[in-house]
BATI-523574 format. One record per residue (C-alpha): x, y, z. Coordinates in steps of 0.5 Angstrom, whole numbers. Layout:
// residues N
<r><u>X</u><v>Y</v><w>Z</w></r>
...
This chain:
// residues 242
<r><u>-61</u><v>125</v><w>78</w></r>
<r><u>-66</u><v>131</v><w>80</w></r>
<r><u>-65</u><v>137</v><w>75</w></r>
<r><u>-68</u><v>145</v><w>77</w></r>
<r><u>-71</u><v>146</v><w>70</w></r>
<r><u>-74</u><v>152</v><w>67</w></r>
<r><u>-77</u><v>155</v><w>60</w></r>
<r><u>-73</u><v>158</v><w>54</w></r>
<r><u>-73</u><v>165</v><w>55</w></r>
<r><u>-74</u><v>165</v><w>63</w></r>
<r><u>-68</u><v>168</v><w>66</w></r>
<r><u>-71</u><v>169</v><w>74</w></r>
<r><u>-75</u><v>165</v><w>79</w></r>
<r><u>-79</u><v>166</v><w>85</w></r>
<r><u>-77</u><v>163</v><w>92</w></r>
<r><u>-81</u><v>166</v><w>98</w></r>
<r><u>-82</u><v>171</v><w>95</w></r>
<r><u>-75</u><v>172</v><w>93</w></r>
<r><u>-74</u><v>174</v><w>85</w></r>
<r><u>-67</u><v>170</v><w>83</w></r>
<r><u>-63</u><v>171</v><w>76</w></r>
<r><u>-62</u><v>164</v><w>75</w></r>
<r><u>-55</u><v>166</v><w>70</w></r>
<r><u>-52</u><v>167</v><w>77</w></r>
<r><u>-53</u><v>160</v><w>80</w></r>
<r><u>-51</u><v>153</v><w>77</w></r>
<r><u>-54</u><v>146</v><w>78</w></r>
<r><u>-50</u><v>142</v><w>83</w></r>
<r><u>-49</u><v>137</v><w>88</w></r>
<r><u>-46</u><v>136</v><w>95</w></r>
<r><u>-44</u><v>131</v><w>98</w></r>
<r><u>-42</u><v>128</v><w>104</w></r>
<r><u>-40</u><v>120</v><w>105</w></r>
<r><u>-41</u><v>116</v><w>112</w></r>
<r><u>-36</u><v>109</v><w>113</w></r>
<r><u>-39</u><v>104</v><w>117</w></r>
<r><u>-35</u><v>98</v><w>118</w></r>
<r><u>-35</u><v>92</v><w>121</w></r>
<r><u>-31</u><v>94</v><w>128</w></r>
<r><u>-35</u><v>100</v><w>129</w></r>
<r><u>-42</u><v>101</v><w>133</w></r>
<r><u>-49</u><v>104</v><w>132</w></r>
<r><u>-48</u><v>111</v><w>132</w></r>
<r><u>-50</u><v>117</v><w>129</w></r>
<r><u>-45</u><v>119</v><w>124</w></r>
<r><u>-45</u><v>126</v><w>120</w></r>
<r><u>-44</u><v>126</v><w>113</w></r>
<r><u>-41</u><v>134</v><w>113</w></r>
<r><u>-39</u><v>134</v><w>119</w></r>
<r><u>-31</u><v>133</v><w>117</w></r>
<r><u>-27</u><v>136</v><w>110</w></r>
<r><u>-22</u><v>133</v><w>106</w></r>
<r><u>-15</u><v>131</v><w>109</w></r>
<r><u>-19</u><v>129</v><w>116</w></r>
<r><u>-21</u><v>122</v><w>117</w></r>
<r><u>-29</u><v>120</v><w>114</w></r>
<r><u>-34</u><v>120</v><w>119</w></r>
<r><u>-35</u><v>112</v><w>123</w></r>
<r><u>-28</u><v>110</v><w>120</w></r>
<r><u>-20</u><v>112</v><w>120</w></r>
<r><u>-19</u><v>113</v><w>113</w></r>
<r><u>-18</u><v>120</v><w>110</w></r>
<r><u>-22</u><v>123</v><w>106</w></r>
<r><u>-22</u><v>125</v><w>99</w></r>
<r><u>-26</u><v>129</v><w>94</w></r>
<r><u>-29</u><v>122</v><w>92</w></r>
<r><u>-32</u><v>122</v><w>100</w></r>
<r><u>-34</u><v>131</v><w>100</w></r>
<r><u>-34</u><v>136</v><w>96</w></r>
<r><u>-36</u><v>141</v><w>101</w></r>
<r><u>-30</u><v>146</v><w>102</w></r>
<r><u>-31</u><v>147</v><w>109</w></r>
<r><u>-34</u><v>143</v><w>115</w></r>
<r><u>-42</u><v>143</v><w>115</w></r>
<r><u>-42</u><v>145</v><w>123</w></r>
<r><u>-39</u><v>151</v><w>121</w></r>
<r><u>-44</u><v>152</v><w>115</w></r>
<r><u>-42</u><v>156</v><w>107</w></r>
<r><u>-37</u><v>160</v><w>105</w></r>
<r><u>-37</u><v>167</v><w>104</w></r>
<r><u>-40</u><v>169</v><w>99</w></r>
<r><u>-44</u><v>162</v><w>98</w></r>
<r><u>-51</u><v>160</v><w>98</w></r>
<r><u>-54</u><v>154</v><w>96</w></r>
<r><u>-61</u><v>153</v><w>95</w></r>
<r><u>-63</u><v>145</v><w>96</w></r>
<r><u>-68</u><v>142</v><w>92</w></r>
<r><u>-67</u><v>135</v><w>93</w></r>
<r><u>-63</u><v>129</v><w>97</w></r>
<r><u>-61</u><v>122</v><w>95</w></r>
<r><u>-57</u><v>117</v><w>98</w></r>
<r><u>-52</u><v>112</v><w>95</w></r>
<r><u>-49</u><v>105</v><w>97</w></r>
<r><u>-42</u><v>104</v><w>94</w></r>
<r><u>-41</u><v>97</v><w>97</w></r>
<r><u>-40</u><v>90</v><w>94</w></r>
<r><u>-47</u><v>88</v><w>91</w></r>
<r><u>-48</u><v>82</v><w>94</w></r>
<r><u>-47</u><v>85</v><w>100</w></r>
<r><u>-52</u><v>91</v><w>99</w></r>
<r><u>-57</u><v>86</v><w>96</w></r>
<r><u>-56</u><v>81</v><w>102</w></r>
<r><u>-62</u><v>81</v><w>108</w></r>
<r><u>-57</u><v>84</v><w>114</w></r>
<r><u>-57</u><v>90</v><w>109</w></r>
<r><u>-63</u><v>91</v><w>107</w></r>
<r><u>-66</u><v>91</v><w>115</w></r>
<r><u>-61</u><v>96</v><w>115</w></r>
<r><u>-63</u><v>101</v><w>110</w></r>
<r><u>-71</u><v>100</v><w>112</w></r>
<r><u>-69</u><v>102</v><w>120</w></r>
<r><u>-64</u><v>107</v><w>119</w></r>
<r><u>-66</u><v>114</v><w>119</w></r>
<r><u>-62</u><v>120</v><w>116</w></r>
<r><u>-64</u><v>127</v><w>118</w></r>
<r><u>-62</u><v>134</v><w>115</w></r>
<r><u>-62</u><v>140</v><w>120</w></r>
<r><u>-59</u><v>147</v><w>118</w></r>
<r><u>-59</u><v>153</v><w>122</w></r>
<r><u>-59</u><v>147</v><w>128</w></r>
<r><u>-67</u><v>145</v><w>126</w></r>
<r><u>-69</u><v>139</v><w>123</w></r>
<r><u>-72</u><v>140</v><w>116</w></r>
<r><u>-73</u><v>134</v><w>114</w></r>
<r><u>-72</u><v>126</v><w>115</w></r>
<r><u>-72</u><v>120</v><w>112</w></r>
<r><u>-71</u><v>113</v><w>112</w></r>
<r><u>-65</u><v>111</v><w>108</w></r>
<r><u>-68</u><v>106</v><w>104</w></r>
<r><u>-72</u><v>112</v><w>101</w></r>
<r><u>-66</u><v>116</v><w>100</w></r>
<r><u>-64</u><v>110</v><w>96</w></r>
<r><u>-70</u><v>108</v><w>91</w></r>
<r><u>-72</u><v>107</v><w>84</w></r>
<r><u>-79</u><v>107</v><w>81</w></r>
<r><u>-81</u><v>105</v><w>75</w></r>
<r><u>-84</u><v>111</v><w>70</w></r>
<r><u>-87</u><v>107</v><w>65</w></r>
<r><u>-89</u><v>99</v><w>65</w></r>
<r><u>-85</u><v>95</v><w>60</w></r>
<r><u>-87</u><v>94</v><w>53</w></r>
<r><u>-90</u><v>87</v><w>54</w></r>
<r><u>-94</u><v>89</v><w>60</w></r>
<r><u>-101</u><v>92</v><w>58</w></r>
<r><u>-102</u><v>100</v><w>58</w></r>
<r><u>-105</u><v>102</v><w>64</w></r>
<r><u>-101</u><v>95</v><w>68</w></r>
<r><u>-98</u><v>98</v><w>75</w></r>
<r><u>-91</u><v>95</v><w>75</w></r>
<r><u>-88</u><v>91</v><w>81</w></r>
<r><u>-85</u><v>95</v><w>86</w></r>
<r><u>-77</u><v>96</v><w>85</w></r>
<r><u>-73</u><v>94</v><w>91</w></r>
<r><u>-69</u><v>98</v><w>96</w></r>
<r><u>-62</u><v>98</v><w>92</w></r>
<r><u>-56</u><v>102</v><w>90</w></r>
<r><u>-59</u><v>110</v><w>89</w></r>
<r><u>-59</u><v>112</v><w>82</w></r>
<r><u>-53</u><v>106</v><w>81</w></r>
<r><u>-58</u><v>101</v><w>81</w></r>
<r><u>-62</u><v>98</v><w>75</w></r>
<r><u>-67</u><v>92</v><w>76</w></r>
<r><u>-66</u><v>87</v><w>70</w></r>
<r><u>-59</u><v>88</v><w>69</w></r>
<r><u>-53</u><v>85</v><w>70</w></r>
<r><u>-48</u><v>90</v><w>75</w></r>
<r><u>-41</u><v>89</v><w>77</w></r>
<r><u>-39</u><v>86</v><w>83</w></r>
<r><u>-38</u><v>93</v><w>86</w></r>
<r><u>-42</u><v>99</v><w>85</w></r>
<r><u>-40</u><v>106</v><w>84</w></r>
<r><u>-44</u><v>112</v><w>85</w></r>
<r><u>-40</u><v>116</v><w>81</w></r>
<r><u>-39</u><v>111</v><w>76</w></r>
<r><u>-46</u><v>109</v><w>74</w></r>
<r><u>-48</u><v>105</v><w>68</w></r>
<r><u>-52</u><v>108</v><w>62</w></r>
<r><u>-60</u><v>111</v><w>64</w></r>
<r><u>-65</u><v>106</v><w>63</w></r>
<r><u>-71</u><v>110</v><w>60</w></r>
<r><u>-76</u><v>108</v><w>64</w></r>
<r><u>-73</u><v>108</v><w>70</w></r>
<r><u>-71</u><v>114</v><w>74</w></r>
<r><u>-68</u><v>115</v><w>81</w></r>
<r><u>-72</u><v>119</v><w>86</w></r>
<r><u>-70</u><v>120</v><w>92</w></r>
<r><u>-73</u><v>126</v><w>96</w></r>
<r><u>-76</u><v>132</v><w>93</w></r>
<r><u>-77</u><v>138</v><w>98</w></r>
<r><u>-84</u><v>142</v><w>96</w></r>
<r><u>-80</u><v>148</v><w>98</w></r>
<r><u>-73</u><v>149</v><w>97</w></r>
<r><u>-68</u><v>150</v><w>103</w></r>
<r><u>-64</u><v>156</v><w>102</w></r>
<r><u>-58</u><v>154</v><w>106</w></r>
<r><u>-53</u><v>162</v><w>107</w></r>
<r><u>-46</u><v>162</v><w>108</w></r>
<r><u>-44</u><v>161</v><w>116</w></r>
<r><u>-50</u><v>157</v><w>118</w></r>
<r><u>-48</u><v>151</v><w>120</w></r>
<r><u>-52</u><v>145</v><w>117</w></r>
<r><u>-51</u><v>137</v><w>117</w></r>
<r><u>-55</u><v>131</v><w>114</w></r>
<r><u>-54</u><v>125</v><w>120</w></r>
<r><u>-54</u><v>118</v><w>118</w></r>
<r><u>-57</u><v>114</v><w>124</w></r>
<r><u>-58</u><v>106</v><w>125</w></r>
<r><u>-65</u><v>106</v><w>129</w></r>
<r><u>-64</u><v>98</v><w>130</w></r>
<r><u>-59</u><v>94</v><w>134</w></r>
<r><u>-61</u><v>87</v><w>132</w></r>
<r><u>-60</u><v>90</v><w>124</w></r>
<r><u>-54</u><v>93</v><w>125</w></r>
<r><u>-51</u><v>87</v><w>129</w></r>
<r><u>-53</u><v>82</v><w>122</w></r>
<r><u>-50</u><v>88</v><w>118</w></r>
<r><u>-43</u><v>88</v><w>122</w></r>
<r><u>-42</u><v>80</v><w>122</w></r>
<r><u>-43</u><v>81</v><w>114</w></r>
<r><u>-39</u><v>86</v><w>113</w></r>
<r><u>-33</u><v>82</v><w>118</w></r>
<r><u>-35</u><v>75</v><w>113</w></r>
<r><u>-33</u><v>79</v><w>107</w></r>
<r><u>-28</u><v>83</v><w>109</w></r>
<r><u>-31</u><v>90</v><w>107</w></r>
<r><u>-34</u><v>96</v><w>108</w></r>
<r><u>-39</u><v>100</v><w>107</w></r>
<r><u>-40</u><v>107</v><w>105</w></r>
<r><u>-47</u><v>111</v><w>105</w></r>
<r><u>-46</u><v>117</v><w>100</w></r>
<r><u>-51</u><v>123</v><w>102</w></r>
<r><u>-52</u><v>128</v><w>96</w></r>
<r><u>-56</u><v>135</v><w>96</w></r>
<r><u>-59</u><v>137</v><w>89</w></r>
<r><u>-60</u><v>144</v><w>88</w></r>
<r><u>-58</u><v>151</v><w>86</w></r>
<r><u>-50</u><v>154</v><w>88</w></r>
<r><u>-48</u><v>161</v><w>88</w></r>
<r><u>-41</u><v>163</v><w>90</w></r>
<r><u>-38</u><v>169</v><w>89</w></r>
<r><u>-33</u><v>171</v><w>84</w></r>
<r><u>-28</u><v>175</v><w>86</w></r>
């Protein structure tokens, strides 16, 4: 998970030119959850675009802290008071593992663009096979130093851990223990987005490909499940204290 980091003893940091204190903010996530089924369609779902109690994006079910853990609708942006500077953006999959492994998901995942806009602008996309990748950080120990380590597959955001056994379903909020020489990396802004209160913001994930779809649908309907895609934004929070 990506982590905002500073020397011992630095209390501020810079960001365009703004100097913060950072003993005023914390190191959080957000995160917003899109359904898609087998009876649903290919379209553009919002991750933030609903709060608890309503139904989750693509589906019926209503949603519950597991599914956002943004206190109000994105369109309708922070609360007051609030602020939030986002370093980074990832994805997780929580879905039966032989279904995310399967040909029909990973074509979905490569053809699927998921797009963060704030202040009705586009500030960043990306596929959601990126948002969902892990690298290698260090060659095993019986490769020879120096050796370039295969390239991971597209898997389960930072729940996937090659070489090891996983439960018939993966949970991203249950992760098994970090690996050493495995990290998750998602996405990492070269420049934070400083997200203020009441300017609407929004992460949509959004199938490019009906044919990856449709092979997606029909395998989702054969094992009787669903699929959630879980979108989080890593960064530094500021809220008020009343």
């Amino acid at each position: 998970m990506p982590t905002i980091g500073v020397k011992p003893g630095v209390t501020t940091i810079t960001v365009a030119g703004e100097q913060i204190a950072i003993t005023d903010w914390v190191d959080r996530d957000h995160w917003g959850t899109v359904d898609f089924t087998a009876r649903g369609r290919a379209s553009s779902l919002g991750a933030f675009s609903y709060v608890r109690s309503q139904p989750v994006a693509g589906s019926t079910r209503y949603a519950t802290r597991a599914d956002t853990s943004i206190p109000c609708a994105g369109p309708h942006g922070l609360p007051r008071g609030s602020r939030f500077l986002v370093f980074a953006w990832r994805a997780a999959v929580i879905a039966p593992s032989n279904v995310v492994r399967c040909d029909a998901a990973q074509s979905f995942f490569a053809t699927t663009a998921v797009l963060f806009s704030y202040n009705h602008k586009v500030r960043a996309e990306s596929t959601l096979a990126e948002l969902l990748r892990v690298v290698t950080l260090k060659p095993p120990q019986d490769e020879a130093p120096g050796a370039v380590p295969p390239q991971p597959p597209v898997g389960v955001g930072r729940a996937l851990r090659p070489r090891q056994q996983r439960p018939a379903a993966v949970h991203a909020h249950n992760p098994p223990p970090a690996v050493p020489d495995k990290a998750y990396t998602g996405r990492v802004f070269t420049l934070p987005i400083d997200i203020r209160e009441r300017l609407a913001f929004e992460c949509v994930v959004e199938p490019q490909c009906g044919i990856s779809w449709d092979a997606l649908a029909i395998t989702l309907g054969h094992v009787g499940t669903d699929m959630f895609v879980r979108i989080f934004l890593s960064g530094l929070y500021q809220e008020p204290v009343y």
